[in-house]
BALOKOL-634581 format. One record per residue (C-alpha): x, y, z. Coordinates in steps of 0.1 Angstrom, whole numbers, plus 5000, padded with zeros to 4 digits. Example, Ala and Ser with C-alpha at 12.3 -4.5 7.8 and 13.67 -1.06 7.14 Angstrom:
% BALOKOL-634581
512349555078/513749895071/
//
This chain:
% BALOKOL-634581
510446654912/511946694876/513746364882/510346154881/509446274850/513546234837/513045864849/509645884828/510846054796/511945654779/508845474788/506345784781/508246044760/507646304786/507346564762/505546914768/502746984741/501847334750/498647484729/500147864721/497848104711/498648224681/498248594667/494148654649/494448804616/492849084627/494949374642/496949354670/496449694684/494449744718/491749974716/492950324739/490350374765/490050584792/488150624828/485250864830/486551204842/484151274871/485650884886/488851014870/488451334896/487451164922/489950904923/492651194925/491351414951/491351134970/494650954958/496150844997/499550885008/501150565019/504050515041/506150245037/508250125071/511850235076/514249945062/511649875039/513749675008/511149544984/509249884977/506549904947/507449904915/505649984878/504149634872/504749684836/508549684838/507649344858/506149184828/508649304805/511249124824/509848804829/509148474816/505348344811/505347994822/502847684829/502647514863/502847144862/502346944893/503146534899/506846574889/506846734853/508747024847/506747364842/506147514801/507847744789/505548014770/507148324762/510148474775/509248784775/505148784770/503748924739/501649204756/499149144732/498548784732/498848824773/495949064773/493549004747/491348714749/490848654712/494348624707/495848534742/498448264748/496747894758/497847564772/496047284784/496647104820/498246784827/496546474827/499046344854/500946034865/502145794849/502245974821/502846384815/500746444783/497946674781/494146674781/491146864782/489947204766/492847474762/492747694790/493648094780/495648324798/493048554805/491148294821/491648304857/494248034858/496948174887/498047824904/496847714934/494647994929/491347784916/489647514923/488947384889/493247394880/494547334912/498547374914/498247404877/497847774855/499748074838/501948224859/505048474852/508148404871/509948754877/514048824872/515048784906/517349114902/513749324906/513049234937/514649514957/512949854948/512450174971/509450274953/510650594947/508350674917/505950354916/502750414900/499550354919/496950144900/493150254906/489950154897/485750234903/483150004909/479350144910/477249934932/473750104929/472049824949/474449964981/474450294971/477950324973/481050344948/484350174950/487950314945/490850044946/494150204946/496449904939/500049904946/502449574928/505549514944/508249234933/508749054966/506748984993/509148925025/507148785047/510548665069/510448935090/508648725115/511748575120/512948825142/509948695170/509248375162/512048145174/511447895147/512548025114/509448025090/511547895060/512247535084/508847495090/506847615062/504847875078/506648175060/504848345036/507448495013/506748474974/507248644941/505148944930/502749094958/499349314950/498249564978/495249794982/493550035000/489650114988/488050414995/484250384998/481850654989/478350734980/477050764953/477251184949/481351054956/481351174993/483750965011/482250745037/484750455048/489150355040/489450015037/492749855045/493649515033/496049225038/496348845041/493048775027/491149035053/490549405057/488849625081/487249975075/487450315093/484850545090/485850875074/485751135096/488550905118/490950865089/494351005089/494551265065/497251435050/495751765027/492551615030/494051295017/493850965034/497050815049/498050475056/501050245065/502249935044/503449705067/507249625066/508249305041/504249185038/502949555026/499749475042/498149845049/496849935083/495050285095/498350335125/501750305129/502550015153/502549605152/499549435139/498049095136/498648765138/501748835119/503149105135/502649365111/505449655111/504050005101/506150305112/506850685086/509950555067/509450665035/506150835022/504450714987/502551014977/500350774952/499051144932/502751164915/501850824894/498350784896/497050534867/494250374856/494349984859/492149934829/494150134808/497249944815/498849724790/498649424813/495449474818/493849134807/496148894818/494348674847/497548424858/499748444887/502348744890/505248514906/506648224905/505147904921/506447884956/507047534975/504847354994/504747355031/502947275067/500747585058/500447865038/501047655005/499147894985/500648215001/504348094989/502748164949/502448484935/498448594935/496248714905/496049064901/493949314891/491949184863/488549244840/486748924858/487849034896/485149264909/485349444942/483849234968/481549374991/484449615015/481849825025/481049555048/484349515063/484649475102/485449795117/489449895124/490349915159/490250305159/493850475162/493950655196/494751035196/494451125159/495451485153/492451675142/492851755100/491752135116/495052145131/497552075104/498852355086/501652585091/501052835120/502253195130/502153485153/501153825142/502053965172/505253885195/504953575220/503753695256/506153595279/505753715319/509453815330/510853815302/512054125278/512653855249/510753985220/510753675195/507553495177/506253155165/505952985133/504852615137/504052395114/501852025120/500951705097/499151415107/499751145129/498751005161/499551015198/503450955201/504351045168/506351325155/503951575139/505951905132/508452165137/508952515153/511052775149/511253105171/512353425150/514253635175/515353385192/516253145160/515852795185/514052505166/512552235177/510351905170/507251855182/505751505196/501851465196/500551395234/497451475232/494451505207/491151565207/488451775180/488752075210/492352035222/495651925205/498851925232/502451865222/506051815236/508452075220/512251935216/514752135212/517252025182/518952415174/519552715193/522452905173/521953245185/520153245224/520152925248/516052815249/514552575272/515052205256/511652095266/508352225269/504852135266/502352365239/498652335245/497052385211/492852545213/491352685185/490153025180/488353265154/491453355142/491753665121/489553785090/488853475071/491653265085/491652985116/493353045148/495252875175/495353025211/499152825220/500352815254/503952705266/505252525298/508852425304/509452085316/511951915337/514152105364/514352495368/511752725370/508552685348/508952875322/505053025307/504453195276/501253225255/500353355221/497653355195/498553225159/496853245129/497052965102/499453105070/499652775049/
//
């Protein structure tokens, strides 16, 4: 493409005339603002926790250190090579639309000059991203070298809508990562995405998960998003971690999904790798020195057989991109087996386990999180007899939780590797819930049955 417009340059003096926006006299500095506490609250009692897959290379990162890094650029299409703007972005002039960076678009071939009314950079003006620019628009092309992060650390960015017309609020807890990998299809589809074009793999990547609530704040509905789609699950069927939402960011694409397992059209990823606990970093989007800029965060991908526009980096959050309506997502195919939030907690017995045959005299201390059927939800330890062990969920319902005990240490007395615990709830003691637990070995030898009452200690 940049050859056209070399072979151009003697006949038309190919020559890039960008319009920069040029500092107001006024001051520079950006007012300091800040949410409203009671959103403020809201927003962190119910910050989620997301896990990202194991393997996961291109984690979030602090979108700020992004910018800082990068160079602000112009797409051209029609064989004329992109402006260059700023290298790195003036923060200022990339946020504020009085004195923001401008440029107009191209009036194309044969000639590469420019035309029309300067278009600013907090204009919505990502490439490929509107109709009224096309392939043309702001867009910051990363360094290359940020693309692999673990996101140990990444902020979370959120915001609140009021919709008094639904009766509902809006909380989008945004995530930016560098890299978007969408090549791990590769690994089950034959044809390799990056032949024919239907990879999605591009610079910068925004992610969300919205929690909707009424207008008292009460949570109602998680929203999970990705490729252009979400879905919603009602509230009381949420994954919850300390009365905290949870949910998985799929593996390379960092869509978010409700489950563990593979999902969609593109075969989603989500397993527990590494666990974002978005309350560590929580920040608000508005408050953000980028906050203002309305260009692509990426670089301008290539074209293909599909997907064109899913090879650029996206707009992000931004002062003229609203919510959308997510409290009418479709539903979420609802996650089998959820572990009840009135289970997790750590769990112990007062008195000594009851154990028929046995002169053992040992107790119980068990401890469960969320997750679903199949997943590994706790631990358990035996004082007396000093055995540990993991524990699998099987079962779950609101009335009965059953698990499959592993065996993983036994330093002091030999236990049986493998047993079953069914988990019912119970008054418990004073104040404090309570688990009647009851114990069957499996596999070969004698069955092995113990029971015990527990009471809930953190």
């Amino acid at each position: 493409m940049g050859g056209v417009c070399a072979v151009l340059l003697v006949l038309t003096a190919c020559e890039e005339k960008p319009v920069v926006g040029q500092p107001a006299e006024t001051s520079r500095v950006v007012p300091v603002r800040a949410p409203d506490a009671a959103r403020k609250a809201t927003a962190e009692k119910y910050a989620p926790f997301v896990w990202s897959a194991k393997g996961e290379d291109f984690g979030p990162m602090d979108a700020a250190k992004f910018v800082a890094a990068a160079k602000l650029k112009w797409a051209h299409d029609d064989g004329c090579p992109d402006a260059d703007i700023a290298a790195p972005p003036d923060m200022v002039e990339l946020t504020v639309e009085d004195q923001a960076y401008e440029h107009r678009a191209k009036s194309g071939l044969p000639h590469c000059d420019f035309e029309g009314d300067p278009v600013k950079v907090t204009d919505d003006s990502a490439p490929r991203r509107t109709e009224k620019l096309g392939a043309e628009g702001f867009y910051l092309d990363g360094e290359d070298s940020l693309r692999r992060q673990t996101g140990d650390g990444a902020p979370t960015y959120w915001q609140v809508h009021t919709e008094e017309s639904a009766g509902v609020r809006v909380y989008t807890y945004w995530r930016f990562h560098a890299w978007n990998n969408a090549r791990n299809i590769e690994d089950v589809i034959p044809a390799p995405g990056t032949v024919l074009g239907i990879d999605g793999d591009h610079e910068g990547d925004w992610e969300r998960v919205t929690l909707i609530t009424d207008l008292n704040d009460q949570p109602a509905l998680l929203v999970f998003n990705g490729h252009g789609s979400q879905c919603g699950l009602e509230w009381s069927k949420v994954e919850k971690d300390d009365g905290r939402p949870v949910a998985y960011s799929a593996k390379g694409t960092h869509a978010s999904y409700p489950t563990t397992g593979t999902h969609g059209w593109m075969l989603d990823q989500t397993d527990r790798g590494t666990k974002l606990n978005t309350l560590n970093d929580l920040r608000w989007a508005e408050g953000e020195q980028w906050w203002g800029y309305a260009g692509g965060w990426g670089s301008v991908g290539r074209p293909g057989v599909a997907l064109t526009k899913e090879r650029t980096g996206p707009s992000g959050p931004r002062p003229s991109r609203g919510p959308g309506e997510p409290w009418k997502a479709a539903r979420c195919d609802e996650p089998g087996g959820l572990l009840p939030e009135s289970f997790v907690g750590t769990w112990q017995t007062p008195e000594f386990v009851n154990q028929p045959g046995s002169t053992a005299k040992y107790k119980a201390r068990m401890t469960l999180r969320g997750g679903r059927v199949g997943d590994k939800v706790g631990e358990i330890v035996y004082p007396g007899l000093e055995c540990k062990g993991e524990l699998t969920l099987e079962k779950a319902d609101r009335s009965t939780v059953v698990v499959t005990e592993q065996i993983v240490a036994e330093p002091v007395h030999r236990c049986a590797k493998r047993g079953s615990i069914g988990l019912t709830p119970t008054e418990g003691r004073g104040s404090r819930p309570g688990l009647h637990w009851v114990y069957h070995e499996l596999g070969i030898g004698p069955v092995i049955r113990a029971t015990a009452d527990l009471v809930k200690i953190g």
